[in-house]
Short mmCIF file of the C-alpha atoms (twelve columns), coordinates in Angstrom:
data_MODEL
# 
_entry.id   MODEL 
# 
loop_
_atom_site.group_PDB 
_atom_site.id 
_atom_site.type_symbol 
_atom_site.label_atom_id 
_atom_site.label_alt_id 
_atom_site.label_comp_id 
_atom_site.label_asym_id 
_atom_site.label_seq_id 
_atom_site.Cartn_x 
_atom_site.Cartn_y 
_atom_site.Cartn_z 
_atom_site.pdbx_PDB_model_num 
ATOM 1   C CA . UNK A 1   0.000   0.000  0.000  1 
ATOM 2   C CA . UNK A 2   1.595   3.241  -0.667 1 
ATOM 3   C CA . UNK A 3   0.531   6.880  1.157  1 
ATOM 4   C CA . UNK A 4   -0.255  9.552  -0.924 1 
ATOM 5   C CA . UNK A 5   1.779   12.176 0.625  1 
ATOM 6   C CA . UNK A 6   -0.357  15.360 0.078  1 
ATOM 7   C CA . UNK A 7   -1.472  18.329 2.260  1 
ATOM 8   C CA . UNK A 8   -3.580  16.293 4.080  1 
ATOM 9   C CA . UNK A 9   -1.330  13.364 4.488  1 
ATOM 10  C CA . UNK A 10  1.620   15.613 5.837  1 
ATOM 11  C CA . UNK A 11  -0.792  17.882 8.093  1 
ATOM 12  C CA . UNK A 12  -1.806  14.173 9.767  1 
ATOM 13  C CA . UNK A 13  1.784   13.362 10.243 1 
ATOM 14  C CA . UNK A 14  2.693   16.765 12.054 1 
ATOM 15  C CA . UNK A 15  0.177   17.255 13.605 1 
ATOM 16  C CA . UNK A 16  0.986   13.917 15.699 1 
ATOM 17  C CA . UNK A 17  4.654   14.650 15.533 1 
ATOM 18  C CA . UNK A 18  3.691   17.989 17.459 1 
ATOM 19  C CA . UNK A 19  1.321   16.295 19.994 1 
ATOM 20  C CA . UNK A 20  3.524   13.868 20.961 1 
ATOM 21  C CA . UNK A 21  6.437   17.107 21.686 1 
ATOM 22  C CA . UNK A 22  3.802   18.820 23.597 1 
ATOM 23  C CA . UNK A 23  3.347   15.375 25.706 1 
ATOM 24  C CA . UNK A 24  7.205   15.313 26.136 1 
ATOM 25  C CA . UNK A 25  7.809   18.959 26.691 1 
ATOM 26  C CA . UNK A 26  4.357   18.875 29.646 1 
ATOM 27  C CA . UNK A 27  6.263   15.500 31.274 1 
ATOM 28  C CA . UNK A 28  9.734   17.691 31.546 1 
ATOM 29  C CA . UNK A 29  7.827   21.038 32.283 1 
ATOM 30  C CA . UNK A 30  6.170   18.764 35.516 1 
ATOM 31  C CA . UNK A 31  10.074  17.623 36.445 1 
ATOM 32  C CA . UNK A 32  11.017  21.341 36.262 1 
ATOM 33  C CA . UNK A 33  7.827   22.491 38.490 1 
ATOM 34  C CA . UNK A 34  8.853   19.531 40.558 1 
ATOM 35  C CA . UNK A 35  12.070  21.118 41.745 1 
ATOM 36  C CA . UNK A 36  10.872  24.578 42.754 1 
ATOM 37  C CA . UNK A 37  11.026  22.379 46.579 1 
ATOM 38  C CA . UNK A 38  14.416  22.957 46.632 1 
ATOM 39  C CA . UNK A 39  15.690  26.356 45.770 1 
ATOM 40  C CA . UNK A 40  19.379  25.305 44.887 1 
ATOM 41  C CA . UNK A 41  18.504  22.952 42.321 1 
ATOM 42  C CA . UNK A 42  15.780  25.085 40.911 1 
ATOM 43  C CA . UNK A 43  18.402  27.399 40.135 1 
ATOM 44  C CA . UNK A 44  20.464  24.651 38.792 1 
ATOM 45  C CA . UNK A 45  17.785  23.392 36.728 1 
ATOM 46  C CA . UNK A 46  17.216  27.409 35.365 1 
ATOM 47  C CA . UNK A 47  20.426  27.851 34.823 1 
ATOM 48  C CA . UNK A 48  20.679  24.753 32.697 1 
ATOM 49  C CA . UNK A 49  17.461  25.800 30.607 1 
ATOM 50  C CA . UNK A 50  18.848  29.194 30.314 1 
ATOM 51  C CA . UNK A 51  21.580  27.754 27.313 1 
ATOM 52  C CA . UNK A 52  21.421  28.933 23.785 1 
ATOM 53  C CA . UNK A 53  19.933  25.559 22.623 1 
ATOM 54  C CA . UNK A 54  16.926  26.016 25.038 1 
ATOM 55  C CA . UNK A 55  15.655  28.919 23.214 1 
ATOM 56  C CA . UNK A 56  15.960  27.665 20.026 1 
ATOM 57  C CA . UNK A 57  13.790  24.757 21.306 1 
ATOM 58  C CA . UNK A 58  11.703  27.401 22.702 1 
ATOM 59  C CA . UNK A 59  10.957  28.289 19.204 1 
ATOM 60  C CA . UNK A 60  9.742   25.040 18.506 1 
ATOM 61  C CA . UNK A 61  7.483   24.550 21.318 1 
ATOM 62  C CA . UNK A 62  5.928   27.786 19.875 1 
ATOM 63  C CA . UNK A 63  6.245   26.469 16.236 1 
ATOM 64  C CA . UNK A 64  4.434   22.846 17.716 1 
ATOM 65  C CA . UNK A 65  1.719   24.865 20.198 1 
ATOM 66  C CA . UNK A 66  0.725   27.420 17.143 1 
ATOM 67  C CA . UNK A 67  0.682   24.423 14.265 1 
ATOM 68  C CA . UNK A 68  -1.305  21.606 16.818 1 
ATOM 69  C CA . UNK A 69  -3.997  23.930 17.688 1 
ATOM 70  C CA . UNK A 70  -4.566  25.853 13.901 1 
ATOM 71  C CA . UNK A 71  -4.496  21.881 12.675 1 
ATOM 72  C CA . UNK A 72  -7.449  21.283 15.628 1 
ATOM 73  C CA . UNK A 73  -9.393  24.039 14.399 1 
ATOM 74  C CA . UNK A 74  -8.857  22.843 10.646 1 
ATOM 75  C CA . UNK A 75  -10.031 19.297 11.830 1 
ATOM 76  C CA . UNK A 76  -12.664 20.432 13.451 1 
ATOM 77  C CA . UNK A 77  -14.135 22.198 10.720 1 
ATOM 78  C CA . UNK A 78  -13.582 19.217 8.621  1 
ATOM 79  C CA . UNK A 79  -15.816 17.189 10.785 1 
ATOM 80  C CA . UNK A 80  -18.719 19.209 12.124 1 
ATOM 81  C CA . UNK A 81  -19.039 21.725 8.837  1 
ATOM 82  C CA . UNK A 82  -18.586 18.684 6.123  1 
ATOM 83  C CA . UNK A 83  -15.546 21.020 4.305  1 
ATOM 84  C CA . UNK A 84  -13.534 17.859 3.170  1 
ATOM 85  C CA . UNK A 85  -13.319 19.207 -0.573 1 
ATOM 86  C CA . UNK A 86  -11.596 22.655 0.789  1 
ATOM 87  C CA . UNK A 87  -8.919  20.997 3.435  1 
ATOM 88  C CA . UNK A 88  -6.161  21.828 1.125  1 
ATOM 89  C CA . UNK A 89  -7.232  25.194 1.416  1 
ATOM 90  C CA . UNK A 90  -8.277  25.767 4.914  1 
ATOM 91  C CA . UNK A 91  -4.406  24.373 5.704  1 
ATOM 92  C CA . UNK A 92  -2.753  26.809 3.696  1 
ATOM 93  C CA . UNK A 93  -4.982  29.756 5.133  1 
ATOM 94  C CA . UNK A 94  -4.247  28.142 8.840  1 
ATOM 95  C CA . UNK A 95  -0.589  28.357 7.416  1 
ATOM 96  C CA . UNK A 96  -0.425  31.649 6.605  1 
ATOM 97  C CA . UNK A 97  -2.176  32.278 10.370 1 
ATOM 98  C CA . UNK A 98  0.175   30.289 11.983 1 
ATOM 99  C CA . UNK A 99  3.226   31.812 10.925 1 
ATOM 100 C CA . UNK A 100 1.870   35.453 11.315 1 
ATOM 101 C CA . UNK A 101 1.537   34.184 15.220 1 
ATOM 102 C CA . UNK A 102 4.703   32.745 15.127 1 
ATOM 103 C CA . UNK A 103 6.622   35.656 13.594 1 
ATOM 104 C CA . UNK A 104 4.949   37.920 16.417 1 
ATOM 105 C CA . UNK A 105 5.418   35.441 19.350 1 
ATOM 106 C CA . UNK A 106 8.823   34.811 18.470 1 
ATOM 107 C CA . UNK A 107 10.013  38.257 18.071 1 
ATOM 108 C CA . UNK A 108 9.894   38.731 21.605 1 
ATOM 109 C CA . UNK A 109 11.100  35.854 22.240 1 
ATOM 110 C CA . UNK A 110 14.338  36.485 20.638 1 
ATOM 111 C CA . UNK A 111 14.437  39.964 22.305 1 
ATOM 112 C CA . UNK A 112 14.326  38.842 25.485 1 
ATOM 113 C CA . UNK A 113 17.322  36.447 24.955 1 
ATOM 114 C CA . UNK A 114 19.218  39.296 23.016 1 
ATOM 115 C CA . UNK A 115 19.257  37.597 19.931 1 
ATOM 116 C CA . UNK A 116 17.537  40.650 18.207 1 
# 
């Protein structure tokens, strides 16, 4: 059997590639949260996530948080307003949506960390 990899086909694939990141960034967000007992290795633990790396990945929890939840809505209209024919097009509109929110959530982002 062979996929036909299409819009719909890749917006499947990422959009459980991003819920499964959320699931493993909310498990290591709980460990974090879980250390704020102990105010030494809270700071440890901040000062760890406080490396260049970390804000990059930063960007893609945004980039997984903006693309999961515009890919609910466009499954959701799918379902409950019958708009099968047009889910090509409702992903490239949720696209263009989702990187106009990313471009403005990342900007300060990147300020903060003194990137820009």
């Amino acid at each position: 059997m062979r996929y036909k990899w299409k819009t719909g086909m890749w917006a499947f694939v990422l959009h459980r590639a991003t819920g499964l990141g959320l699931a493993i960034y909310l498990l290591m967000h709980i460990n974090v949260v879980s250390s704020l007992h102990n105010p030494e290795s809270f700071d440890q633990v901040m000062a760890f996530l406080s490396q260049p790396l970390f804000r990059i990945l930063e960007l893609g929890l945004l980039f997984a948080v903006i693309y999961h939840s515009l890919n609910g809505v466009r499954v959701f209209l799918i379902d409950f307003f019958n708009m099968t024919k047009s889910h090509a097009k409702i992903f490239w509109v949720l696209a263009v949506i989702g990187c106009v929110i990313f471009v403005l959530g990342a900007y300060p982002m990147l300020h903060h960390a003194g990137i820009l």
